[in-house]
C-alpha positions, 0 to 999 in steps of 0.5 A: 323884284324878280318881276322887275327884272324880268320885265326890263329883260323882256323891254331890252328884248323887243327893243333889240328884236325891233332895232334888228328888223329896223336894221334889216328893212333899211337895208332892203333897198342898199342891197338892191340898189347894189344889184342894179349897180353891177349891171354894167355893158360888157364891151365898151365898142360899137358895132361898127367898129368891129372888123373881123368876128370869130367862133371857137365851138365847143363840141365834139370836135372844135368848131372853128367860125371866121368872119370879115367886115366887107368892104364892098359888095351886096352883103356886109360881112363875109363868111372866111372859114370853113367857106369863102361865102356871103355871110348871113347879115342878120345872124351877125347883126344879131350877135353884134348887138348882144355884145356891144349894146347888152349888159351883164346882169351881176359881177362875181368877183373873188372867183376860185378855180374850182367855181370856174369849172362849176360855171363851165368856164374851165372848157368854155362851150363857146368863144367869141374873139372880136377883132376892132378896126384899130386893132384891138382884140378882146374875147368873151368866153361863154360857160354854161347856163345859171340854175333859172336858164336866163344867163350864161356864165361868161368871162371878158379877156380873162388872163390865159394863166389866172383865169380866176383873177377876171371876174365872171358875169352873168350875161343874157342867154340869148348868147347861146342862140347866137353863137350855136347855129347850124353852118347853113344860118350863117349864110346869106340865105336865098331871100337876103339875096333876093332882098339886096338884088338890085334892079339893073340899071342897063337899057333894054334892046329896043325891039325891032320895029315890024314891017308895015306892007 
C-alpha cells in the first residue's frame, strides 16, 4: 500500500514538475514579445519641425549650447551661444536624428526617487531642450550609462516637482557622442565651408585686347 502511495506521490510530482516547465517555455515568447512591445520613438516630431536646439552640460561648470534653424544662408543652423557662428550642419544633423527617428530600447515604469539618482537622472550629465516650429517645447534629460554601456538612462518632459512619476528609458548611447563635443565640432568647419561655397556666378573682365604693330 505503502508502494502505492508512493508511486502515485512520485506520478503527481512529475506531472506538476512537467506542467511548471510547460508553463514556463510558453511563456518564453509572451515575455519577449513584451520587451519589443516597449521600444517605442522617443519623440513623436520631425526634424524638420525643429526651430531652435539647446545643450545644458554637465560638467565642471554648466555648459550652455544654443542653436537656431537659419532662414537663409550657405549653413542650415547657426550657432547663437557662447558664438554667433555657423554651426557644424553635420553635428546637429547627427543629433537631430537620434531624437526623432531613434526608439528607446525598454520603458521602466514605477520609478522611486532613489533609483532616479541611481541611473543619474537626479543631475542629468546632459539636457537636451528642443524647441518646434509651432512653439512647442519638450526636453530630454540624459543619465548615466547601463551596466553593458549600450544605453543611457533618459527622461522625456519629466515633471520639475515629481520627476519620479515620468518614466525612464533606455535610449541609445550614441547620445552621449552627440551631445558631448569639444566647442570647435559644433562649427562649420573649414571643409563644410568649402563644400557649400558656391561658384560665382559675376562675368570675368574681358582682357584687354593687345596691340597688333
Amino acid at each position: 500500500m505503502k508502494l502505492q502511495r508512493t508511486t502515485w506521490g512520485l506520478l503527481f510530482s512529475a506531472l506538476l514538475l512537467g506542467g511548471l516547465v510547460y508553463v514556463y517555455e510558453m511563456q518564453k515568447p509572451t515575455e519577449q514579445e513584451t520587451a519589443k512591445a516597449t521600444q517605442r520613438p522617443i519623440f513623436s516630431f520631425k526634424q524638420d519641425q525643429v526651430q531652435l536646439l539647446t545643450i545644458y552640460l554637465k560638467k565642471d561648470i554648466l555648459q550652455i549650447l544654443k542653436f537656431e534653424r537659419a532662414s537663409t544662408g550657405e549653413t542650415s543652423w547657426q550657432m547663437k551661444y557662447p558664438k554667433e557662428v555657423a554651426a557644424s550642419d553635420a553635428a546637429i544633423a547627427f543629433l537631430l536624428d537620434l531624437l526623432a527617428e531613434r526608439k528607446s530600447d525598454r520603458t521602466l515604469t514605477k520609478v522611486s526617487a532613489d533609483q532616479l539618482k541611481e541611473y543619474g537622472l537626479d543631475e542629468p550629465q546632459a539636457t537636451v531642450k528642443v524647441e518646434l516650429k509651432d512653439r512647442k517645447i519638450h526636453r530630454l534629460m540624459l543619465g548615466k550609462p547601463d551596466f553593458n554601456r549600450n544605453f543611457l538612462y533618459a527622461q522625456v518632459d519629466p515633471p520639475p516637482k515629481n520627476p519620479e512619476q515620468s518614466p525612464v528609458l533606455l535610449v541609445p548611447i550614441d547620445f552621449e557622442y552627440a551631445v558631448n563635443r569639444p566647442l570647435s565640432e559644433w562649427q562649420q568647419s573649414k571643409k563644410e565651408d568649402a563644400d557649400g561655397a558656391k561658384p560665382s556666378d559675376a562675368p570675368q573682365e574681358p582682357s584687354e585686347p593687345t596691340a597688333t604693330p
